[in-house]
N, C-alpha and C positions, 0 to 999 in steps of 0.2 A: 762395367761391361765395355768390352770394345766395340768400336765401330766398325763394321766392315770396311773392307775397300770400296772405291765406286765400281768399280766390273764386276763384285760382287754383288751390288744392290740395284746393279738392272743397267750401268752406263757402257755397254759393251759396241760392237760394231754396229749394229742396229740401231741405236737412241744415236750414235755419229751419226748416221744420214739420217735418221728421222728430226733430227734438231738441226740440222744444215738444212734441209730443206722445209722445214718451220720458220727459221730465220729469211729465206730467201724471201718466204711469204707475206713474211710480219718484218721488217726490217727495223723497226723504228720500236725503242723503249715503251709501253705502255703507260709506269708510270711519269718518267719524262713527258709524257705528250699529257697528262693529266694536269701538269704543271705549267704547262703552255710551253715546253719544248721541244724538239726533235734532236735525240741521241739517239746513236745506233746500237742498237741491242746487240748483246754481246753472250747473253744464255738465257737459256729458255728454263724457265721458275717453274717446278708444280704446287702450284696455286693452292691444292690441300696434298699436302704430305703426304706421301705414297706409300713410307714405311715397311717398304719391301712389295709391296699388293702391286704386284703386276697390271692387273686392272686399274688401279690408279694411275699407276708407272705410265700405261697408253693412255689415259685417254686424254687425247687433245684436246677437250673442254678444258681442263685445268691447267694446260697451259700457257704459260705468258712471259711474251718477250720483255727480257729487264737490261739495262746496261751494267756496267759491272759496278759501278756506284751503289745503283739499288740492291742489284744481286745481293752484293755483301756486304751492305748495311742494312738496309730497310728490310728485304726479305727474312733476316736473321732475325730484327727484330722483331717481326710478327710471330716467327716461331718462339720465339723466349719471352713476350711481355705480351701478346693476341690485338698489337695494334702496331701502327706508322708515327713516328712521332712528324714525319712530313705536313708543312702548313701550305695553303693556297698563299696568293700574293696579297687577299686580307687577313690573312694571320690565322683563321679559324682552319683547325684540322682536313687534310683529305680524306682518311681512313673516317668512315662512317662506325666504327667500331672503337676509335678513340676516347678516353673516357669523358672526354668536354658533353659528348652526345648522351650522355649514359643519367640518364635523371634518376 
């Protein structure tokens, strides 16, 4: 099956300003800043997979500001493997859903 386009999947003139002005808001990566840094978020993530669902697509609950590092790697990987392989600075997982947690 193909994928759509993104104009097709809800990214049209409307998510440009509503994700420009999300960004002004939120300026700073969330996961960076979990890591104890500050990079500048660079797109706005939905946090559960919208899958077309418009009602997902908006709601600003699920979203989060990522830089392009996490965008596209860490975000991809929680869509493809349901965890972050990202570690704190003592070595034990961020992702509370990584399977070290998982008894």
């Amino acid at each position: 099956m193909t994928r759509s386009g993104p104009r097709q999947r809800g990214y049209g003139t409307a998510w440009d300003k509503a994700r420009a002005g999300f960004l002004r808001s939120h300026p700073w990566c969330a996961w960076c800043a979990q890591e104890g840094k500050q990079v500048k978020a660079e797109h706005v993530h939905h946090s559960t997979p919208h899958k077309g669902d418009q009602r997902v697509f908006w709601d600003k609950s699920r979203w989060l500001p990522l830089c392009t590092a996490h965008h596209n790697r860490d975000a991809q990987q929680i869509e493809t493997q349901g965890f972050r392989d990202a570690v704190k600075a003592d070595g034990l997982p961020i992702d509370p859903s990584h399977p070290f947690y998982q008894s």
